[in-house]
C-alpha positions in Angstrom: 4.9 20.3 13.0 4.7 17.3 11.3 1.9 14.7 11.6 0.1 11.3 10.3 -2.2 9.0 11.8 -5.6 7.7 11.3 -7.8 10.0 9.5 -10.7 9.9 11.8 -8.3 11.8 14.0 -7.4 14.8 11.3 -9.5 17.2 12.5 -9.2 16.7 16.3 -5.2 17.3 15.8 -5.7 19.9 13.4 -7.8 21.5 16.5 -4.9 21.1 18.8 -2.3 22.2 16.4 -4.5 25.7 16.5 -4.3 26.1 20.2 -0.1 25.3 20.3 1.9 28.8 19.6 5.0 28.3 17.3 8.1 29.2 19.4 9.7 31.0 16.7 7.0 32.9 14.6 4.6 33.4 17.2 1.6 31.8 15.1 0.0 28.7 15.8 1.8 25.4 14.8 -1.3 24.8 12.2 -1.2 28.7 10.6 3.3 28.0 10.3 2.1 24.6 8.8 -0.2 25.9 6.1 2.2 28.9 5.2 4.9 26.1 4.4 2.7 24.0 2.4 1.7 26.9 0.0 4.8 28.0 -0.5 6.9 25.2 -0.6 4.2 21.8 -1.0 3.0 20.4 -4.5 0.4 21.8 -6.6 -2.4 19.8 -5.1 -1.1 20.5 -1.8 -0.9 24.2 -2.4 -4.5 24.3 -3.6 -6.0 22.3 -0.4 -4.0 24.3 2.3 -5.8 27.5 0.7 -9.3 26.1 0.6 -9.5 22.9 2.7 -10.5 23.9 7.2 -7.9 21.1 7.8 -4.6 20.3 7.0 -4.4 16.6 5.6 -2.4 14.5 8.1 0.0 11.8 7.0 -0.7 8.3 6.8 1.2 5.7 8.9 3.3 3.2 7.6 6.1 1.5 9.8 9.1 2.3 12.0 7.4 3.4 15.4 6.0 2.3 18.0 2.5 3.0 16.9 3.5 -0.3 14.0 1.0 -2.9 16.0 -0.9 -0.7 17.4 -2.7 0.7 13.9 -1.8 -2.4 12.0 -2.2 -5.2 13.6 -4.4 -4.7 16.3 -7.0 -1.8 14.6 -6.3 1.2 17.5 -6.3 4.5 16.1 -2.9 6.3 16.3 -0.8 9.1 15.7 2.6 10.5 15.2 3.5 14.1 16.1 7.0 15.5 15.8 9.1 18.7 14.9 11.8 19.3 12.1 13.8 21.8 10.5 14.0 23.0 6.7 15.4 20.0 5.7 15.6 16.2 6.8 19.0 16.5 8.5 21.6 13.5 8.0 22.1 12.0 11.2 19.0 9.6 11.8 20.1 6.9 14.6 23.8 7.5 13.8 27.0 7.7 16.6 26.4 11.5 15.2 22.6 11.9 17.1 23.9 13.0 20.2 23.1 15.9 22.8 25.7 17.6 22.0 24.5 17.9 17.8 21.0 18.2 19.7 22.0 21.5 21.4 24.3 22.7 18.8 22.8 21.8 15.5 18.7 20.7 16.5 17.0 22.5 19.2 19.8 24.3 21.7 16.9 26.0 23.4 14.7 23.2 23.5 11.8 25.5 22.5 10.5 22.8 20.2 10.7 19.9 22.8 8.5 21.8 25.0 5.9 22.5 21.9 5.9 18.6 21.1 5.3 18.7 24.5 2.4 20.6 24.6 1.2 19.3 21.6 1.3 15.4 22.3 0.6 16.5 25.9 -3.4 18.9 25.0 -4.3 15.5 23.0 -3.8 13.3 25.5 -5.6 15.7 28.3 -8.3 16.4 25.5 -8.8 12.5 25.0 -8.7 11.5 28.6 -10.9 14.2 29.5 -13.3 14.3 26.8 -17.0 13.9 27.1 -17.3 12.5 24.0 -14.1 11.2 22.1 -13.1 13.8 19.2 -13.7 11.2 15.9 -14.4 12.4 12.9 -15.3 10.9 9.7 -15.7 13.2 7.3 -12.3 13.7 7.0 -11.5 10.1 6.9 -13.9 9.7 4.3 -12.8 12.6 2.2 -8.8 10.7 2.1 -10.2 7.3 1.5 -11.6 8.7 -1.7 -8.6 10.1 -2.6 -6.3 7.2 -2.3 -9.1 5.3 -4.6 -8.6 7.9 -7.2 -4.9 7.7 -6.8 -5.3 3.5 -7.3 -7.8 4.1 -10.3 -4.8 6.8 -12.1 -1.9 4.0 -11.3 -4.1 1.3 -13.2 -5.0 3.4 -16.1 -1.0 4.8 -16.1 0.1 1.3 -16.2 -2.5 0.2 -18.7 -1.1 3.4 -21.1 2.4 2.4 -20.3 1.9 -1.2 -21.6 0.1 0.3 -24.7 2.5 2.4 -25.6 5.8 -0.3 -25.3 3.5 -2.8 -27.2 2.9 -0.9 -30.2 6.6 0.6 -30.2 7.7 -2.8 -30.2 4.9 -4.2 -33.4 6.3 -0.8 -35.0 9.8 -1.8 -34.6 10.6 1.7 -32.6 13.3 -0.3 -30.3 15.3 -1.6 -33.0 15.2 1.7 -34.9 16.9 3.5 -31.7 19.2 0.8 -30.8 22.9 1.0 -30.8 24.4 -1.6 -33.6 27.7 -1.6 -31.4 26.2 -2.7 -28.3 24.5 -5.6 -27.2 20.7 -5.6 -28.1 18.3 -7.7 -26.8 14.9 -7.3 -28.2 12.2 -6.4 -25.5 8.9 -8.3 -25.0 5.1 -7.7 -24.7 4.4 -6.2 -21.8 0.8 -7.6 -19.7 -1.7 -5.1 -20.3 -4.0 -4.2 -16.9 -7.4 -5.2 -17.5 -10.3 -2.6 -16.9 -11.4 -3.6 -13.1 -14.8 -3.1 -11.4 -14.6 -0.3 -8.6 -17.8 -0.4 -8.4 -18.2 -2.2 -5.1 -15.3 -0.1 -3.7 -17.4 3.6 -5.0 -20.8 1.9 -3.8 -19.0 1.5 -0.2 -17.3 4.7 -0.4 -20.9 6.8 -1.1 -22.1 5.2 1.7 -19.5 5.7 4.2 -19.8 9.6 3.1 -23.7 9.4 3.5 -22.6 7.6 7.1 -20.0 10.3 8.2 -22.4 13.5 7.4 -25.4 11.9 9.3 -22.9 11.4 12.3 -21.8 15.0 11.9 -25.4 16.1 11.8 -26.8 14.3 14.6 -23.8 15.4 17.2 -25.4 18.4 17.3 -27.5 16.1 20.0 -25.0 15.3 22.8 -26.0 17.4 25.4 -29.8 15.0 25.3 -27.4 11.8 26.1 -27.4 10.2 29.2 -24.4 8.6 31.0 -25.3 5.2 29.9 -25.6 6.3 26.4 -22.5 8.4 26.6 -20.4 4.9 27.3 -21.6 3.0 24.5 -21.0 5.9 22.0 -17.5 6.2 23.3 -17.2 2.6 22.7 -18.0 2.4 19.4 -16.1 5.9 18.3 -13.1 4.0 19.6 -13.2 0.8 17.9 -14.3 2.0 14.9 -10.7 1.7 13.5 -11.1 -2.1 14.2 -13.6 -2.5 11.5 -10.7 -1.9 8.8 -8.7 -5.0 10.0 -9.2 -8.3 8.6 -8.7 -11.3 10.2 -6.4 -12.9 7.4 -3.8 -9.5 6.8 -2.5 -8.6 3.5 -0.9 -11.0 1.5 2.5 -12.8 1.7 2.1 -10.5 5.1 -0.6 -11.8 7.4 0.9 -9.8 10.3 -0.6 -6.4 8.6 -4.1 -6.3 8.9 -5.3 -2.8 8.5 -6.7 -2.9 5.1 -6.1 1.3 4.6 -2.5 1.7 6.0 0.5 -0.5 5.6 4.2 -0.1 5.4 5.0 -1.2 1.6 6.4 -4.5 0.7 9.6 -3.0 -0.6 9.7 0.3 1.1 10.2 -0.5 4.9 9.1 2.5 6.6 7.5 4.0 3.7 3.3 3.8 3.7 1.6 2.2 1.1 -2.6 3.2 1.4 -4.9 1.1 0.4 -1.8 -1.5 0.3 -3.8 -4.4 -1.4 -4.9 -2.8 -4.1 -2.4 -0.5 -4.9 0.5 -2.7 -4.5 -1.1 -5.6 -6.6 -1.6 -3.4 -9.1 2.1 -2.5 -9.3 2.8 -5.8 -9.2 0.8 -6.5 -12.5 -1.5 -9.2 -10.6 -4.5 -8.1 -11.7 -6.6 -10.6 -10.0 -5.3 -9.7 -6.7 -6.0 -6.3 -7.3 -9.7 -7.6 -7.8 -9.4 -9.1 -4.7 -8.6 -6.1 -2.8 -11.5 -3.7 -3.7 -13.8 -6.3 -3.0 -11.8 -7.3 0.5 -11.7 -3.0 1.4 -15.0 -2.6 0.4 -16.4 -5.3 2.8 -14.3 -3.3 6.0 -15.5 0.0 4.6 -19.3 -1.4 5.1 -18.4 -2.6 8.3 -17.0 1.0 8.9 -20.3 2.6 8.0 -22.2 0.5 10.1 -20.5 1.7 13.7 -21.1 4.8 12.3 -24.5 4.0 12.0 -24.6 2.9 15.2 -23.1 6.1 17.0 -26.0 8.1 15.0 -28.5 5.7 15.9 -27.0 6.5 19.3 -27.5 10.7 19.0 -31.0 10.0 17.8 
């Protein structure tokens, strides 16, 4: 199985993915999942599938029809699907047909029918669900790891400009260079400034504090009444909204979810906390500043309708 999506929706597919049997080992989906992660994922991802209840889901950049549903419009979404051991070759090619399908893909369509079961319990589960199956911890839990990953990529690019700098006050390039080809001298390089997360951790410690008092206080559903029951659906569901802004991302106002985007330069390719991360790589520092201060605004606003669904259980 492979899947990404909003994070508030981890858990609830990691739940389904435990109730779907894998047609070829007999396991669940979830159990097949985690074995293939620690044998064959990164280091980090090795670690987490060993100690972590949940997988960790993807996160959705471009390319399906889930595009304006998360990023423009702020609806929670997801993207289930099955592959091989590899990636294949033959993506939206004359070469896709039914005939590779059956010979190459899935002859007995075992793994049609699991996608089918799959996509089809989290739809039934939704639709028929008391209480829809949001969870923020988990969401919480990846936003603070994509503002690690942004604090590293600053303090990488920082080193990297140190480091060509001095080589080139110590005269390092013109020592290695070859006298028989064309050498042109290389230039200072910006250096990132050191930026203040603080807003950004601030919002992010809250937003935790928010997610485990929701958690807590579920424990109360059974005291709800129906009228109750309607406006905590309400706000579960539009809590994604709360991480769009109105004016998008820059030089792309169409993108509006200030967690997930499709990168500038990479099409399908995601790009999390895309503000921030991307203005970083781009060496516009202020920008950068401009997006922990714009994602920690949405993550406030975030907290607060979780505030409101505990307010809510209370």
């Amino acid at each position: 199985m492979g899947a990404s999506g909003s994070h508030t929706l981890e858990k609830f597919i990691n739940e389904v993915g435990r109730d779907v049997v894998d047609p070829e080992k007999g396991t669940s989906i979830i159990d097949r999942l985690r074995s293939r992660t620690i044998v064959a994922g990164s280091p980090a991802a090795k670690q987490e599938a060993r100690s972590r209840a949940d997988l960790r889901i993807g996160a959705l950049g471009s390319g399906s029809d889930y595009t304006p549903f998360i990023q423009h419009l702020g609806i929670a979404s997801l993207n289930l699907g099955f592959g091989g051991e590899d990636s294949g070759g033959d993506y939206h090619t004359i070469y896709d047909s039914y005939d590779n399908y059956i010979r190459f893909k899935d002859g007995e369509f075992i793994y049609g029918v699991a996608l089918a079961k799959t996509a089809g319990r989290s739809i039934l589960r939704f639709a028929n669900a008391e209480v829809l199956p949001f969870d923020f911890n988990n969401f919480s839990n990846t936003v603070q790891m994509y503002t690690t990953e942004v604090k590293k990529e600053l303090e990488a690019s920082r080193s990297k400009a140190e480091e060509h700098n001095k080589w080139i006050t110590e005269s390092r390039y013109d020592a290695v260079a070859d006298p028989k080809k064309l050498y042109i001298k290389p230039v200072s390089a910006p250096v990132a400034p050191y930026m203040n997360f603080a807003p950004l951790e601030n919002a992010l410690a809250a937003l935790e504090k928010s997610a485990a008092a929701y958690a807590k206080a579920s424990a109360n559903l059974s005291n709800l009444s129906g009228k109750h029951l309607s406006q905590l659906n309400e706000i579960l569901y539009k809590t994604e909204r709360s991480l769009i802004h109105s004016d998008g991302l820059p030089r792309r106002p169409w993108y509006k979810h200030q967690i997930y985007a499709p990168g500038f330069y990479t099409g399908y390719g995601v790009k999390t906390l895309p503000m921030i991360r991307e203005a970083i790589e781009q060496r516009n520092w202020e920008e950068a500043e401009q997006g922990i201060t714009r994602v920690s605004e949405n993550l406030k606003k975030f907290s607060l309708q979780i505030d409101k669904a505990t307010e809510l259980l209370k």
